[in-house]
ZARO-452841 format. One record per atom (N, C-alpha, C): atom name; x, y, z. Coordinates in steps of 0.1 Angstrom, whole numbers, plus 2048, in hexadecimal, padded with zeros to 3 digits. Example, Ala and Ser with C-alpha at 12.3 -4.5 7.8 and 13.67 -1.06 7.14 Angstrom:
2
('N' (884 7C7 84E))
('CA' (87B 7D3 84E))
('C' (884 7DF 84E))
('N' (880 7EA 847))
('CA' (889 7F5 847))
('C' (881 800 84F))
***
This chain:
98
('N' (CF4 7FB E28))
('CA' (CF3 809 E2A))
('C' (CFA 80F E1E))
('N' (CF2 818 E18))
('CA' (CFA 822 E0A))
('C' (D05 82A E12))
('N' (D0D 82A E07))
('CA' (D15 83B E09))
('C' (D11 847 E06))
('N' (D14 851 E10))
('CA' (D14 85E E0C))
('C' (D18 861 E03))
('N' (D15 86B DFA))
('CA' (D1B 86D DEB))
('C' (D19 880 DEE))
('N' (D24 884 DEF))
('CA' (D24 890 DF1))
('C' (D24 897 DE3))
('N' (D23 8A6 DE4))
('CA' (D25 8AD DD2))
('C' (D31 8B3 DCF))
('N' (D33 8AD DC1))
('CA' (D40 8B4 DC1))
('C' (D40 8B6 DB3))
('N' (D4B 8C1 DAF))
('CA' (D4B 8CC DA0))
('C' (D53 8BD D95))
('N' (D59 8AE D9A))
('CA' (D5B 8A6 D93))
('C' (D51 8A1 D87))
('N' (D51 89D D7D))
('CA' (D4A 895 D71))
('C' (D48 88A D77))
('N' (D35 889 D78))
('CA' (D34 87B D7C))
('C' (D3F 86E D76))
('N' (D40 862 D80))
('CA' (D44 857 D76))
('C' (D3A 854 D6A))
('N' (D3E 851 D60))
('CA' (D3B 849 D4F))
('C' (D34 855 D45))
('N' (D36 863 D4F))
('CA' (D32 86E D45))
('C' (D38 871 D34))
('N' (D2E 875 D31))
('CA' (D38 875 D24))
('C' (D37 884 D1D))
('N' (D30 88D D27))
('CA' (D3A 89C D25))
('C' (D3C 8A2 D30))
('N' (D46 8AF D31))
('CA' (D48 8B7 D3A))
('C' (D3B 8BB D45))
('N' (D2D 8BA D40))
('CA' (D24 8C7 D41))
('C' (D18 8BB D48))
('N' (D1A 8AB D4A))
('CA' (D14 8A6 D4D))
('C' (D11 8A4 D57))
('N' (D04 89E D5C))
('CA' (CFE 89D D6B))
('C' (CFF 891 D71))
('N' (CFD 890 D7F))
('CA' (CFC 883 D7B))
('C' (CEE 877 D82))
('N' (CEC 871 D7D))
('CA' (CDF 867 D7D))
('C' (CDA 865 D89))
('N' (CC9 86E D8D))
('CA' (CC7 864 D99))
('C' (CC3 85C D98))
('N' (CC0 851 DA3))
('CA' (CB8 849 DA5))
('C' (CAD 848 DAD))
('N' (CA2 84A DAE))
('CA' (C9B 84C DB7))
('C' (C91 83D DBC))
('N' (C92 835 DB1))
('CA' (C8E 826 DB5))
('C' (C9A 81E DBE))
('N' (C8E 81A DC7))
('CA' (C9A 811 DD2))
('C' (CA1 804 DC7))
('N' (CAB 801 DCD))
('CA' (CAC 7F3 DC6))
('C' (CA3 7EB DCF))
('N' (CA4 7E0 DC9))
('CA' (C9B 7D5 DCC))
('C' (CA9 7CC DD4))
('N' (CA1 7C7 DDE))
('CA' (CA8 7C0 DE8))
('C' (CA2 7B1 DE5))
('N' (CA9 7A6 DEA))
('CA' (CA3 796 DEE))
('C' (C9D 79A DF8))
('N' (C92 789 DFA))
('CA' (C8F 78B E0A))
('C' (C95 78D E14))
('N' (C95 78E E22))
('CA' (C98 78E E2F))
('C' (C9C 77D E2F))
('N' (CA6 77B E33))
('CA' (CA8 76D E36))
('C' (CA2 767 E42))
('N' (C99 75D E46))
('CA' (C8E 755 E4D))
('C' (C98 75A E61))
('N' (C92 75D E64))
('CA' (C98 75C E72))
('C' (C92 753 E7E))
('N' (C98 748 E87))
('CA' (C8F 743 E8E))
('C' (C85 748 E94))
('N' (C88 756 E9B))
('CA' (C7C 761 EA3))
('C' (C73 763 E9F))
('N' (C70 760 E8F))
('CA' (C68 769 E86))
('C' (C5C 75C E82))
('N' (C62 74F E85))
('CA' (C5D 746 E86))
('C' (C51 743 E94))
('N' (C45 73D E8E))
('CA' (C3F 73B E99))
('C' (C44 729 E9B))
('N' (C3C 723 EA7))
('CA' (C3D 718 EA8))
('C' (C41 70A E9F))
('N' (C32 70F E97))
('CA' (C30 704 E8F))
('C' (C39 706 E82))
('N' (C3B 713 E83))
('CA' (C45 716 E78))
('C' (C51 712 E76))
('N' (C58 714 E86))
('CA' (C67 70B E86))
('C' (C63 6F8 E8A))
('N' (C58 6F3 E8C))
('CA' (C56 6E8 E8A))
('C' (C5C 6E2 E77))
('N' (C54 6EC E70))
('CA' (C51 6E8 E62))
('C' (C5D 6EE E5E))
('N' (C67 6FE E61))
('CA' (C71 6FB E60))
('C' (C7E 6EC E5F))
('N' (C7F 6E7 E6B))
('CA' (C80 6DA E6E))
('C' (C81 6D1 E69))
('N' (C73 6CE E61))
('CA' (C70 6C3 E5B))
('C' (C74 6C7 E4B))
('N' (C75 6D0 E46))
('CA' (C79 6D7 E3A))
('C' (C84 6D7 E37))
('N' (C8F 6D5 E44))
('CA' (C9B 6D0 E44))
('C' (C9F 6BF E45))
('N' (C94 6BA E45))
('CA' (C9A 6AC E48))
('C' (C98 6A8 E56))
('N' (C95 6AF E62))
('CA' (C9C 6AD E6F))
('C' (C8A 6A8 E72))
('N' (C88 6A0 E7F))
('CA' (C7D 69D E8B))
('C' (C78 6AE E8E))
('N' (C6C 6A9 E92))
('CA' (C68 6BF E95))
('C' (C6D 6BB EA4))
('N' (C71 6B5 EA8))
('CA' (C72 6B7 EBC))
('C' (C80 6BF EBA))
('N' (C8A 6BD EAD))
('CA' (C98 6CB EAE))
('C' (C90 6D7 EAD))
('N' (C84 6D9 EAA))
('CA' (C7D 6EA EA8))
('C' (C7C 6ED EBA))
('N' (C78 6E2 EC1))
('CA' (C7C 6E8 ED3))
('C' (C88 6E6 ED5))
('N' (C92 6E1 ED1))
('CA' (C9E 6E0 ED5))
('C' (CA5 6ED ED0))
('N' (CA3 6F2 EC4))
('CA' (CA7 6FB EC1))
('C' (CA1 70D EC7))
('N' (C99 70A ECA))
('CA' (C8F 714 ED0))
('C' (C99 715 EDB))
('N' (C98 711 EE9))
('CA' (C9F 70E EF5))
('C' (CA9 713 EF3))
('N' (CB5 70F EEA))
('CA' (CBF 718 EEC))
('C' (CBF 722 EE6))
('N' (CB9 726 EDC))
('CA' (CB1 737 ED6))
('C' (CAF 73B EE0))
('N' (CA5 73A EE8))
('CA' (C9B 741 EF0))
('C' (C9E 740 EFE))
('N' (CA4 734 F00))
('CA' (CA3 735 F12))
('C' (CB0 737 F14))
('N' (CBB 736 F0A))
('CA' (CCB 738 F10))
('C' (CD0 740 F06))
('N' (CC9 747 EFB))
('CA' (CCE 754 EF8))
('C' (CDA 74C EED))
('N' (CD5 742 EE5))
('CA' (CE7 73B EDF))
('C' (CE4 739 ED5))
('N' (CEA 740 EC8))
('CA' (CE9 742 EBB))
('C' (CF5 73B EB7))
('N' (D01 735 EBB))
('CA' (D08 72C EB3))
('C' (D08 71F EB5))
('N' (CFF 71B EA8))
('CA' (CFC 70A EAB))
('C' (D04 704 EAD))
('N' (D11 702 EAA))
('CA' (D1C 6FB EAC))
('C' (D1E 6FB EBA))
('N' (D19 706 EBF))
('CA' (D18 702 ED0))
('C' (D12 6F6 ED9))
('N' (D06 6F1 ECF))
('CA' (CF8 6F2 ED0))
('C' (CFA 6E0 ED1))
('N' (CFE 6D9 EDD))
('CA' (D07 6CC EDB))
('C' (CFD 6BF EDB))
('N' (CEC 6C2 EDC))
('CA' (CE3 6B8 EDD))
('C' (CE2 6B7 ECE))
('N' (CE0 6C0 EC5))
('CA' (CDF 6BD EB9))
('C' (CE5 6B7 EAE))
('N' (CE9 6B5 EA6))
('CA' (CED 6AB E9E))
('C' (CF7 6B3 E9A))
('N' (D0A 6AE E98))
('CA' (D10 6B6 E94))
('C' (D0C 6BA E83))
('N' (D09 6B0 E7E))
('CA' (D07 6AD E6F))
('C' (CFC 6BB E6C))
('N' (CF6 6BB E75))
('CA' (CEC 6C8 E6E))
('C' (CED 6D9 E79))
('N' (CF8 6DA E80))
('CA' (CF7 6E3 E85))
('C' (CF9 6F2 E7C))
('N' (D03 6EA E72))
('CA' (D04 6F7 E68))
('C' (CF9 6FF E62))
('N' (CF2 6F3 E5C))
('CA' (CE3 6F6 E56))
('C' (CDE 6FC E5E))
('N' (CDE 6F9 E6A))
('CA' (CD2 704 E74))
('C' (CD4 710 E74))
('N' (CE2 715 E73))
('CA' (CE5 723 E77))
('C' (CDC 72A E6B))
('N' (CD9 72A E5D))
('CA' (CD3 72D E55))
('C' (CC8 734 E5A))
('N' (CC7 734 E67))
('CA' (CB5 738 E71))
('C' (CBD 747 E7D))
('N' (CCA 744 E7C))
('CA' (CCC 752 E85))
('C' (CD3 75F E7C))
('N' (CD2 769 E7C))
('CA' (CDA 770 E74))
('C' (CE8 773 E7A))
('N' (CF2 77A E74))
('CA' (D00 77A E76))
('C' (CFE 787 E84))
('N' (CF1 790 E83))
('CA' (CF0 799 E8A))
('C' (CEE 794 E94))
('N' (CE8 789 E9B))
('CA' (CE7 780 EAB))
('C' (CF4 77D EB0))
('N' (D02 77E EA5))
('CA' (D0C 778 EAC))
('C' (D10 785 EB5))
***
């Protein structure tokens, strides 16, 4: 989220006289992608997820299940799966599900 930038009779910052204005911008910045979210994923997608990581595709149902049927975004919860890769998974929920 930007800040509000109110007006005021101060000299922009890096002005270099009294009488100066200061710079808009009217081009958005450019943002990275959206980071991959499991939901956004179809089926076959968190299968190939899965397998993209190293893991069997039968963790893409394992993982689904407690996404979807118990509402649980911290893998470390998540005690069928492998402790070794639960970190890695979280990479699929955002910080906003916690």
């Amino acid at each position: 989220m930007s800040k509000q930038v109110m007006p005021s009779d101060e000299v922009p910052q890096g002005a270099t006289s009294q009488d100066a204005r200061p710079q808009l911008r009217l081009t958005p910045t450019r943002r990275g992608k959206a980071p991959i979210h499991w939901a956004d994923l179809d089926a076959q997608g968190r299968k190939e997820a899965m397998v993209g990581l190293g893991l069997p595709e039968f963790r893409a149902a394992q993982l689904s299940a407690h996404y979807f049927g118990h509402g649980l975004v911290d893998t470390h919860k998540m005690t069928d799966l492998p402790a070794g890769v639960r970190a890695d998974l979280a990479q699929f929920f955002s910080a906003l599900d916690q």
